[in-house]
KEKOL-339519 format. One record per residue (C-alpha): chain; x, y, z; residue number from 0. Coordinates in steps of 0.2 Angstrom, whole numbers, plus 5000, padded with zeros to 4 digits. Each point is the difference from the previous one (the first is absolute). Example, Ala and Ser with C-alpha at 12.3 -4.5 7.8 and 13.67 -1.06 7.14 Angstrom:
<pases>
PASE:A:5062:4978:5039:0
PASE:A:5006:5017:4997:1
</pases>
This chain:
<pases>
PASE:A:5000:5000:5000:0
PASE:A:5008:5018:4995:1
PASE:A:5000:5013:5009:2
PASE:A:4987:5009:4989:3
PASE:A:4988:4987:5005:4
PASE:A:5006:5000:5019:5
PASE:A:4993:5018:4999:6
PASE:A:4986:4996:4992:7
PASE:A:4994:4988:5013:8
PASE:A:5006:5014:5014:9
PASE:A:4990:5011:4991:10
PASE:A:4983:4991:4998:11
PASE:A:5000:4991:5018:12
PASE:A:5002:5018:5005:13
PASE:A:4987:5008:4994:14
PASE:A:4990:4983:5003:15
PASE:A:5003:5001:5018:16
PASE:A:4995:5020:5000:17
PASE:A:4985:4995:4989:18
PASE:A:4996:4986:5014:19
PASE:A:5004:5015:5015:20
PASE:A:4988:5014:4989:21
PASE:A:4987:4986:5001:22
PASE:A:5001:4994:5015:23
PASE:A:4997:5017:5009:24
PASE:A:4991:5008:4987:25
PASE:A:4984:4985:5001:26
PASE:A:5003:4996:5021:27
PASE:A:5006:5015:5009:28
PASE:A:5000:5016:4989:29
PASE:A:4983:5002:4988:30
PASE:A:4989:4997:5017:31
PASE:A:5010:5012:5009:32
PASE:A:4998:5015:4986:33
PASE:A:4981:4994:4998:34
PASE:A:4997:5001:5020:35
PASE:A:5009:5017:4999:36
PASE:A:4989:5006:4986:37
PASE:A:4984:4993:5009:38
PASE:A:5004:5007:5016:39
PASE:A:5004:5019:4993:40
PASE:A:4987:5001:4991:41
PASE:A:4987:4995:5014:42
PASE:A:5010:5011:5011:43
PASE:A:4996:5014:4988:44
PASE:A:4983:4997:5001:45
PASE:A:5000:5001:5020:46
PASE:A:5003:5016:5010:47
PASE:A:5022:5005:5002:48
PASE:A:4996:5004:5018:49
PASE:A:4986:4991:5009:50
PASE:A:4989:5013:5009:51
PASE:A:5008:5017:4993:52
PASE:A:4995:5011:4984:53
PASE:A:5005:4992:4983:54
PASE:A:5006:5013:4986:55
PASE:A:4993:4987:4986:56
PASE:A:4981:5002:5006:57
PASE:A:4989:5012:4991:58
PASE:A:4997:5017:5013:59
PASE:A:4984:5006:5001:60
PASE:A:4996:5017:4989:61
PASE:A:4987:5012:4998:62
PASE:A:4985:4988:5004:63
PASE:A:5000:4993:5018:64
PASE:A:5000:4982:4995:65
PASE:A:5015:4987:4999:66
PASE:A:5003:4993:4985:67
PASE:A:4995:4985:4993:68
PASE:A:5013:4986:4998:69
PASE:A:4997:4995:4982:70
PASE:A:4998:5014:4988:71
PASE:A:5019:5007:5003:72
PASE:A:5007:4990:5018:73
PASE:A:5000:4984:4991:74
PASE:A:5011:5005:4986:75
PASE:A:5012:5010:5012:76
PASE:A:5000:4982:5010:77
PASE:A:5003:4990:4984:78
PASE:A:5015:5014:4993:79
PASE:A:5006:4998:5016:80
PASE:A:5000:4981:5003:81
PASE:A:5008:4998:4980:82
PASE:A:5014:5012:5005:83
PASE:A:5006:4993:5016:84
PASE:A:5000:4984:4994:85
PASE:A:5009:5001:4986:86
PASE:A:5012:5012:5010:87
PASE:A:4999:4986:5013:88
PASE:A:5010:4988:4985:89
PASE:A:5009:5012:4994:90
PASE:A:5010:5003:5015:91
PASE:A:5000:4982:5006:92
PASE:A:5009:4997:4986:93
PASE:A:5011:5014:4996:94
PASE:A:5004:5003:5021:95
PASE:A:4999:4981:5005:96
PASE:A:5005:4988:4987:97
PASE:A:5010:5009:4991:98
PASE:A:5009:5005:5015:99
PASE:A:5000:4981:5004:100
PASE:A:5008:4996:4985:101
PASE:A:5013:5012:5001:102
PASE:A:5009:4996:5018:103
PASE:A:5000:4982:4992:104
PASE:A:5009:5006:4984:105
PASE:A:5013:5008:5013:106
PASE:A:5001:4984:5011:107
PASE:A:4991:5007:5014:108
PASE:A:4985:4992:5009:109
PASE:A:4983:5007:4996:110
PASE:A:4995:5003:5017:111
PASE:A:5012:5010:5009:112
PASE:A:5012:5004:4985:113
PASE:A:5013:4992:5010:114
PASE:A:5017:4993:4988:115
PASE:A:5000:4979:4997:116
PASE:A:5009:4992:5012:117
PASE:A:5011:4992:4986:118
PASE:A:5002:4998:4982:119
PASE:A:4991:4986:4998:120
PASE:A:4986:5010:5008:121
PASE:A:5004:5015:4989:122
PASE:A:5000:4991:4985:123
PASE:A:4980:4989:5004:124
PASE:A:4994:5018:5002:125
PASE:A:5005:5008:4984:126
PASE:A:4994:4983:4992:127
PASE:A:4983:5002:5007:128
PASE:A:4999:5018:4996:129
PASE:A:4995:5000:4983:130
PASE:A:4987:4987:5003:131
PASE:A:4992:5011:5013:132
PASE:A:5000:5017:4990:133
PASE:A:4991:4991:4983:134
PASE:A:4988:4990:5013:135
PASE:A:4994:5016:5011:136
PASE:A:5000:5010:4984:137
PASE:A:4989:4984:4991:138
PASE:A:4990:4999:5017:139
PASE:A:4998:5019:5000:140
PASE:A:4992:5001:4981:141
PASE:A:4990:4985:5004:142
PASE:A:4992:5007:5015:143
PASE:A:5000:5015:4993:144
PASE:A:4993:4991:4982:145
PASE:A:4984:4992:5013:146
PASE:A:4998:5014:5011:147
PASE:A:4994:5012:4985:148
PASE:A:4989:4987:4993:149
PASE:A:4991:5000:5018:150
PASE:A:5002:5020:5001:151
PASE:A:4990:4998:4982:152
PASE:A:4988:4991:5009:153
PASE:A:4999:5012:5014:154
PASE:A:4999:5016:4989:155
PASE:A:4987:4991:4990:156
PASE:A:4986:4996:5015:157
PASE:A:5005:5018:5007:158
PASE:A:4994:5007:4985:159
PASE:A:4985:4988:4999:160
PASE:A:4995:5006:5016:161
PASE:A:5002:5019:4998:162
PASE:A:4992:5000:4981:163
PASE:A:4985:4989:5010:164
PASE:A:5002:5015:5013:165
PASE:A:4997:5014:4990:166
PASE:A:4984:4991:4988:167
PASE:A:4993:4998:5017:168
PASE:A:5003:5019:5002:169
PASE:A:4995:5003:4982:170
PASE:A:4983:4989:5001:171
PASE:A:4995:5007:5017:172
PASE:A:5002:5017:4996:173
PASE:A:4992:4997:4984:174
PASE:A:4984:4991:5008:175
PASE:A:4998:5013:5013:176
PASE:A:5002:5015:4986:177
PASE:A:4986:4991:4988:178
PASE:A:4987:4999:5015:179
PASE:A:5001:5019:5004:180
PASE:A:4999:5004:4983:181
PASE:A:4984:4986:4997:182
PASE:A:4995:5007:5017:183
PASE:A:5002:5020:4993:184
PASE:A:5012:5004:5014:185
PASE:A:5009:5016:5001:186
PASE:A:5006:5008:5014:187
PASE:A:5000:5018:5004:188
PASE:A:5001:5008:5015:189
PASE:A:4985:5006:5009:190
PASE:A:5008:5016:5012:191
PASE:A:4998:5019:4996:192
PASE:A:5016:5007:4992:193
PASE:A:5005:4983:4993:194
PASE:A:4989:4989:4989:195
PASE:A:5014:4993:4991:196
PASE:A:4998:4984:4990:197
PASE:A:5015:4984:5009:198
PASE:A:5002:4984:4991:199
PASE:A:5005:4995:5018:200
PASE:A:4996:5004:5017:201
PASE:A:5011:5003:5014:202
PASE:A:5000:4990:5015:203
PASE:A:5007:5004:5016:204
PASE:A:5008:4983:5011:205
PASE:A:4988:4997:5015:206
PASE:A:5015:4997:5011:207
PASE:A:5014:5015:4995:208
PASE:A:4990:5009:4990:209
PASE:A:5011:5001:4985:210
PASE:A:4990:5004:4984:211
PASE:A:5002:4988:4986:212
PASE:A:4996:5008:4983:213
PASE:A:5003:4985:4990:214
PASE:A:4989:4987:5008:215
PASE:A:4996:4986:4985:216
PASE:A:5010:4986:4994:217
PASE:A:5017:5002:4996:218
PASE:A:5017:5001:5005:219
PASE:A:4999:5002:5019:220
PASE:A:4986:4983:5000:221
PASE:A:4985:4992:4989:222
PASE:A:4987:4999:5013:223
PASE:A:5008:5008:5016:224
PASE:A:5014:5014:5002:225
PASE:A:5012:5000:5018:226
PASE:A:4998:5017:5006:227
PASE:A:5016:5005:5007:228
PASE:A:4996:4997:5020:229
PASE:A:4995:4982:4994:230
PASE:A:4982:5002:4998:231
PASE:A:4992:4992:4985:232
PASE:A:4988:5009:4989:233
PASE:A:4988:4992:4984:234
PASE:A:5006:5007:4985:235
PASE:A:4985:4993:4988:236
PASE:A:4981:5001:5002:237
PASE:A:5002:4980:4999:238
PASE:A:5009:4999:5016:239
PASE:A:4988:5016:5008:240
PASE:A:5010:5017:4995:241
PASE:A:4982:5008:4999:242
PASE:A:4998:4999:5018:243
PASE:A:5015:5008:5004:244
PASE:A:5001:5016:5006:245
PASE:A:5002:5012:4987:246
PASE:A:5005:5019:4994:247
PASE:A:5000:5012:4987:248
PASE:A:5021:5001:4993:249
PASE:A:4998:5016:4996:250
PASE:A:4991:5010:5016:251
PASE:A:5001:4983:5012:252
PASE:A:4983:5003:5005:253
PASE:A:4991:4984:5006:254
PASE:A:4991:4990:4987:255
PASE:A:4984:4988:5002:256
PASE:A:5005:4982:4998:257
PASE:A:4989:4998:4987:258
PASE:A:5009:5011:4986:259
PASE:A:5011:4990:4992:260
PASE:A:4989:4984:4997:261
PASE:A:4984:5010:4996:262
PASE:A:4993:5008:4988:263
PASE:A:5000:5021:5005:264
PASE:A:4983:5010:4993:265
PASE:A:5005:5019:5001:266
PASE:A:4984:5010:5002:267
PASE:A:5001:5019:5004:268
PASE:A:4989:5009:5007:269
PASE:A:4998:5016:4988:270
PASE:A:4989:5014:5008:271
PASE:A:5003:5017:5007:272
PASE:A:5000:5006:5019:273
PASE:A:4986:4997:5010:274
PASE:A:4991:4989:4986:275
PASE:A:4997:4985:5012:276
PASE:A:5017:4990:4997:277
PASE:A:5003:4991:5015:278
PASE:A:4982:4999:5004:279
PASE:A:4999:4990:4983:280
PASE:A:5017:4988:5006:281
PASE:A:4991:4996:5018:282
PASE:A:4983:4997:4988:283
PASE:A:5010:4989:4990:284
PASE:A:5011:4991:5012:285
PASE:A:4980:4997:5010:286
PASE:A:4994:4993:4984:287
PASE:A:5013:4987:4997:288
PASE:A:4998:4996:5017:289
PASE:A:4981:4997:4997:290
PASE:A:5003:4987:4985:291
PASE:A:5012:4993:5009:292
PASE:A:4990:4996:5015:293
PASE:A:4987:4994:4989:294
PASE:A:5015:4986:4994:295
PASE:A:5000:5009:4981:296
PASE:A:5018:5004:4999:297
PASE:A:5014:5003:5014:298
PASE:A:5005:5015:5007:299
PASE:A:5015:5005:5012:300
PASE:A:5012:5011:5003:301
PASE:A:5017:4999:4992:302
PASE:A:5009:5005:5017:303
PASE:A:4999:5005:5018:304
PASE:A:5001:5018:4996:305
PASE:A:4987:5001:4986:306
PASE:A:4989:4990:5015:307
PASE:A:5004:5011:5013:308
PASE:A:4996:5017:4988:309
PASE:A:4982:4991:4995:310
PASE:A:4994:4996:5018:311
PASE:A:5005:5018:5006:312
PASE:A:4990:5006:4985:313
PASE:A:4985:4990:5006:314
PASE:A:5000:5007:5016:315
PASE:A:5003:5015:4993:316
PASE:A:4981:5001:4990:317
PASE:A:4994:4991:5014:318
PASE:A:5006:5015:5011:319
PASE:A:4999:5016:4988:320
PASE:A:4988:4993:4985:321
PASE:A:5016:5008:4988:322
PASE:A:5016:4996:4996:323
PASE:A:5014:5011:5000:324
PASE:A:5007:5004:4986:325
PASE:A:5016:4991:4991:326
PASE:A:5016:5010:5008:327
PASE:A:5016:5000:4990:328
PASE:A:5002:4997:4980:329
PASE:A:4990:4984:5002:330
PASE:A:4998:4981:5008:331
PASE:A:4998:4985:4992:332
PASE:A:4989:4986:5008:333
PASE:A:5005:4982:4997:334
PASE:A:4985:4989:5001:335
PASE:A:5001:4982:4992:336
PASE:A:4985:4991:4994:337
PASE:A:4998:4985:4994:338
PASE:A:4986:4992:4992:339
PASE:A:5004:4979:4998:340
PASE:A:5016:4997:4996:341
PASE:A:5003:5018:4994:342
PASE:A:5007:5014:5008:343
PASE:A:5003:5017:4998:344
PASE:A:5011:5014:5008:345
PASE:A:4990:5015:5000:346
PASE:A:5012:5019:5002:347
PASE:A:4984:5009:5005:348
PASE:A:5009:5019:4998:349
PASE:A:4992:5013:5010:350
PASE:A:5008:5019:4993:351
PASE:A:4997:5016:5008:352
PASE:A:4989:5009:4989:353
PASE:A:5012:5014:5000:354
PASE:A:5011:4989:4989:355
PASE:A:4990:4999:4988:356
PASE:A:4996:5016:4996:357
PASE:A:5015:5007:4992:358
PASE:A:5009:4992:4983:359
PASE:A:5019:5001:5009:360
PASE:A:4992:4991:5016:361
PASE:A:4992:4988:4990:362
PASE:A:5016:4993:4989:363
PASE:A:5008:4998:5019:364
PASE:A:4987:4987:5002:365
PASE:A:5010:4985:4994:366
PASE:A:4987:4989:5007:367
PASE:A:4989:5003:4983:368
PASE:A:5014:4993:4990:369
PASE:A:4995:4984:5008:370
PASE:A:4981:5000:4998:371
PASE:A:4991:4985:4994:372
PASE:A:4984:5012:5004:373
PASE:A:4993:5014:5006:374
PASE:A:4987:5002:5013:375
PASE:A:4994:5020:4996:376
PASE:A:4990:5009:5013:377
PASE:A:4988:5012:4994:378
PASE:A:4991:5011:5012:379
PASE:A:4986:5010:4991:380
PASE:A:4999:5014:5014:381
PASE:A:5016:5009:4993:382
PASE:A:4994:5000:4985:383
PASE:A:4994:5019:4995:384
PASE:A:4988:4995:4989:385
PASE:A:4989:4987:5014:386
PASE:A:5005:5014:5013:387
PASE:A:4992:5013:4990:388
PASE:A:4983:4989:5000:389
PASE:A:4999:4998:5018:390
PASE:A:4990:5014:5010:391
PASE:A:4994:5001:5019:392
PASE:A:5003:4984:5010:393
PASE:A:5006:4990:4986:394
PASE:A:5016:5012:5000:395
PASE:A:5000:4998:5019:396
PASE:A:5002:4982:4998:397
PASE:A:5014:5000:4987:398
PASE:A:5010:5011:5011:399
PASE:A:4998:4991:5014:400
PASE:A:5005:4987:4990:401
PASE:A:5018:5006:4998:402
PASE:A:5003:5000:4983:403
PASE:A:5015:4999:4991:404
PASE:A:5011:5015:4997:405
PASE:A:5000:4997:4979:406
PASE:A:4987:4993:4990:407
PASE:A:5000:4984:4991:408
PASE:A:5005:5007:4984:409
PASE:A:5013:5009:5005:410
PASE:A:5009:4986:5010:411
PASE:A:4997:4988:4984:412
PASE:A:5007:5013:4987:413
PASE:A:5016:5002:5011:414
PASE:A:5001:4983:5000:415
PASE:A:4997:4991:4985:416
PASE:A:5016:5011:4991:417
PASE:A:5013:4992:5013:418
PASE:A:4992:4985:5004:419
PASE:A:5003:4995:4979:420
PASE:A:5018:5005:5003:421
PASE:A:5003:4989:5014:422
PASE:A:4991:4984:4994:423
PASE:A:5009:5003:4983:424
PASE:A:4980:5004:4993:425
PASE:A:4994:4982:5006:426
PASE:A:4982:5003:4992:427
PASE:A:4995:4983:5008:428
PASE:A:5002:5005:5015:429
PASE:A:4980:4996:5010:430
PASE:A:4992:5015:5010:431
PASE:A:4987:4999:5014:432
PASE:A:4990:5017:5005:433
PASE:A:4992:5000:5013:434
PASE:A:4990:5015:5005:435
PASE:A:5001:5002:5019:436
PASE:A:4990:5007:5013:437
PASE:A:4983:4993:4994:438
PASE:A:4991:5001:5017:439
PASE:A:5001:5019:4998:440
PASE:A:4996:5000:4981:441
PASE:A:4983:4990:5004:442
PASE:A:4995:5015:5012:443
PASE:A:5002:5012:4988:444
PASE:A:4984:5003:4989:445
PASE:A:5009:5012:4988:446
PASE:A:5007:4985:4995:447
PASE:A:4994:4982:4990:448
PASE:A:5003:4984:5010:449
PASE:A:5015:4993:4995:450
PASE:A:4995:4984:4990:451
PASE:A:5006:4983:4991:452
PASE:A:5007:5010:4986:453
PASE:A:5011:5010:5013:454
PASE:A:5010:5008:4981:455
PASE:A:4981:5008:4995:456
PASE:A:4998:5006:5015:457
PASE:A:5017:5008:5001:458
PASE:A:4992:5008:4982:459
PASE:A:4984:5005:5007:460
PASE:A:5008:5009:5014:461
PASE:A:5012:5012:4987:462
PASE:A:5015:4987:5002:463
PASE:A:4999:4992:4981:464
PASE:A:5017:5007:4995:465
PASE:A:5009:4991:5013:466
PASE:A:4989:4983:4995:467
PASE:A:5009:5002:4982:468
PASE:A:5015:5006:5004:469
PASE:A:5001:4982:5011:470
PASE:A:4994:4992:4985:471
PASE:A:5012:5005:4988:472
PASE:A:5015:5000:5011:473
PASE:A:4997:4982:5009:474
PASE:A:4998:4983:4990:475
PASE:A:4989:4993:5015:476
PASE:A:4987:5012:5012:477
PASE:A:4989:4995:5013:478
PASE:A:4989:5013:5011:479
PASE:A:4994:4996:5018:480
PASE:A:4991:5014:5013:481
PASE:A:5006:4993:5018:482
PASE:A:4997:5006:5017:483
PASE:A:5015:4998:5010:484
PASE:A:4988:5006:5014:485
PASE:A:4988:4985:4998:486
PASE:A:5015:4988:4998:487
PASE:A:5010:5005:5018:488
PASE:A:4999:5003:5018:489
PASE:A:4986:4993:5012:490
PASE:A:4983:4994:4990:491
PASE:A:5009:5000:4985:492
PASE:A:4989:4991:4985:493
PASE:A:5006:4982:4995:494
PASE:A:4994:5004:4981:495
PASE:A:5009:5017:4999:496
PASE:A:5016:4993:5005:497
PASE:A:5000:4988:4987:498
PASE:A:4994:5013:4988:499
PASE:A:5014:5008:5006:500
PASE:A:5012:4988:4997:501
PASE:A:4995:4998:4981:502
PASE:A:5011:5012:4991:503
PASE:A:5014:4992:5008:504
PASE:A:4996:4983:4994:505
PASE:A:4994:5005:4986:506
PASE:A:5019:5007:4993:507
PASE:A:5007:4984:5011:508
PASE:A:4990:4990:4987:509
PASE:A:5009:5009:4987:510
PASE:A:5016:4993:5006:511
PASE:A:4993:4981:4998:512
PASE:A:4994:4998:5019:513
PASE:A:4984:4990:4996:514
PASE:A:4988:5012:5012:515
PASE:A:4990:5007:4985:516
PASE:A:4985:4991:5005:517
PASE:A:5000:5008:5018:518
PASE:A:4998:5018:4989:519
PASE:A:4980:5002:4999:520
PASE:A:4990:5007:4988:521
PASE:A:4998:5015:5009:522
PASE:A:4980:5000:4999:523
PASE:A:4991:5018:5007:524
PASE:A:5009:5008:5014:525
PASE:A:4993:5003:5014:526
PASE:A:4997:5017:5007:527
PASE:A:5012:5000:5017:528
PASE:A:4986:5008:5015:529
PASE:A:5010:5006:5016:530
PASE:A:5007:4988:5010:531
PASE:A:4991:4994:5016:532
PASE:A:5018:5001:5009:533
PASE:A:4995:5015:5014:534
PASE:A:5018:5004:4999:535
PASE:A:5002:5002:4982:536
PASE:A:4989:5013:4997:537
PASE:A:5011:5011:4992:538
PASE:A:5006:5000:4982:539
PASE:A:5015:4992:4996:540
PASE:A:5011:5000:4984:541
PASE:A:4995:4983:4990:542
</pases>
């Protein structure tokens, strides 16, 4: 054998015996120990670095009060997080460990305490070992490296399963809840004086800190419940019970009824001028639902403890005085919902000052009108000059002991009907009710015919036939009612005239789909209105 072949054979039982060395630790010591290490810095990742103190990978809490929820952005800061530290994890247990291993044996030193070999022989087994161990720790570092991205694969994969499932349930939630207000007709505005702005979303304040959370629905911060930031838990969908939340206007945080952002709101102003029998008409109208309610036709209630409170003090108020003051401020609006079946409606009942009314600037400060799916007008024929001219003797005595408004009829509707165009971008569909007030006094006046079923001729007869027209022309939809607010409130108050009272109400509530049309009569001959037998209402009061 030459010395070529000697070489040879050196050669290949070499870089057999390293082969054998690279595959021995590679498959039984080192591809387990880079997987472990991978595994176990990736779920460490996941974990918290300190146990107990504040982590700088979590989410912080912004402008809404309400943690974060964990899959639309924690989860992916998690997964980053674990795919980074555990391929840093291989990297430097190869490069810092193996490596390092693999060096000391090419100088002859032990691996563990980079002591020199006792002798040459010693030396010499450890440089011969060396090679084997860089190619099997670099072979076991690709394997594990080669495994442990196919499991990260894996990982990413269910992550984003999870999250794209995450945010369809967002998506079909806030989908479902957004095509029930619009089937339902819901809209929400804002019912307070010196606001009525329009909010896709109420705000609602934390029962516990009191935080106000302005973004309440499903979405980043939770699907069905948000973590306020003192731990409390709040329902973030009408399916989970966000109606009966607490809630508040965003833009002036005055309290809201419960009610306003799953039911269908019905704006109805009041349009009259000072001293025409307004809020007479509202306590009339609030006693009249409460008739056909008591009478199991529809449902009445009020939408809050304020709007209750406000209506009994009213009640004892006609019980006391036989009047009602009249509205202080711009205006109030009163929430009352009724309900008929399986229907409900919000009713904004807005009562203005007359003085409002009066004036063109005042009325475009009236953002309430831009709002108004009808209009309740309020017509009081004993400031109109032409009927007052008529009346001689005791028939002028009783219209001015009647109180009657400071301006006409016409003029209030002709200072309307300009503005009121403008700010319903000239809705002609919007429904009108006129209801001529104070019809106990006009049934004692003999100057004057008996209001009948035709109230509209009878507004004609009396010299008001241009503001019949001017109703016609300008309003798709007009309905005429003559009401005593007199005979419909305080002690002895007439069952029949409350629900009279009540019918122009319905009747534009009917407009909006509530199925009460059939509670709105015929309206046969109206009764003359005698004095009531009530000793202590003897006197005349504004109707």
């Amino acid at each position: 054998m030459t010395g070529d072949d000697l070489t040879a054979t050196a050669v290949d039982v070499l870089v057999a015996f390293w082969a054998a060395t690279a595959l021995l630790l590679c498959v039984g010591y080192a591809f387990w120990v880079f997987l472990a290490t991978a595994c176990r810095s990736a779920g460490r990742a996941l974990g918290p670095f300190r146990p107990g103190r504040a982590d700088s990978r979590v989410l912080t809490i912004g402008t809404e009060p309400a943690h974060p929820s964990y899959w639309p952005a924690q989860s992916w800061i998690d997964t980053g997080g674990a795919v980074g530290r555990s391929y840093r994890a291989l990297w430097t247990l190869w490069r810092a460990h193996w490596m390092a291993v693999a060096g000391r044996l090419f100088l002859g030193r032990r691996p563990g305490t980079n002591r020199r070999g006792a002798n040459a022989f010693t030396r010499l087994t450890m440089r011969l070992v060396a090679p084997g161990t860089a190619v099997g720790a670099t072979a076991a570092a690709l394997l594990a490296t080669a495994l442990h991205t196919l499991v990260l694969v894996v990982f990413c994969g269910l992550v984003a399963l999870v999250w794209a499932s995450w945010w369809l349930t967002v998506a079909v939630v806030r989908g479902v809840e957004r095509g029930w207000l619009l089937l339902r007709g819901v809209r929400t505005v804002c019912p307070h004086p010196g606001c009525h702005r329009p909010f896709p979303l109420a705000a609602h304040p934390c029962p516990q800190c009191r935080a106000v959370h302005t973004a309440l629905r499903p979405g980043r911060h939770g699907v069905f419940r948000h973590a306020c930031r003192c731990g409390a838990r709040l329902p973030s969908s009408l399916l989970s019970g966000r109606g009966r939340t607490p809630a508040e206007c965003p833009s002036c945080a005055r309290p809201l009824p419960p009610s306003v952002g799953t039911t269908r709101v019905v704006h109805v102003p009041l349009i009259g001028g000072s001293s025409s029998g307004k809020t007479m008409l509202v306590a009339a109208v609030v006693a009249g639902l409460r008739s056909w309610s008591e009478r199991g036709n529809l449902t009445m209630e009020f939408a809050s403890d304020a709007d209750q409170q406000d209506g009994e003090a009213l009640d004892r108020q006609l019980d006391r005085n036989d009047w009602a003051n009249k509205t202080q401020g711009d205006q109030r609006a009163w929430m009352i919902l009724v309900g008929r079946g399986r229907q409900r409606r919000l009713l904004y009942l807005y009562d203005p000052m007359g003085e409002s009314l009066q004036q063109a600037d005042r009325v475009r400060e009236q953002q309430y009108l831009a709002h108004a799916d009808g209009v309740l007008f309020v017509v009081d024929v004993l400031a109109d000059r032409t009927v007052r001219r008529a009346l001689h003797g005791a028939d002028d005595t009783l219209a001015d002991g009647a109180r009657p408004a400071a301006q006409g009829p016409v003029d209030t509707y002709q200072g309307l009907t300009g503005e009121l165009a403008a700010l319903t971008g000239g809705r002609g569909d919007l429904p009108v009710a006129v209801v001529v007030t104070k019809r106990d006094v006009l049934d004692r006046i003999e100057a004057l015919p008996a209001p009948g079923a035709r109230v509209d001729d009878w507004l004609g007869a009396i010299g008001l036939g241009g503001l019949v027209r001017g109703f016609s022309h300008d309003f798709k939809a007009t309905a005429f009612w003559a009401v005593s607010a007199s005979a419909a409130t305080g002690t002895g108050a007439l069952d029949s005239e409350r629900r009279r009272a009540a019918e122009p109400v319905l009747w534009l509530l009917a407009r909006s789909g509530l199925r009460v049309g059939a509670l709105v009569e015929s309206r046969g001959p109206v009764p003359r209105q005698g004095r009531r037998t009530d000793t202590r209402k003897q006197g005349v009061r504004q109707g």
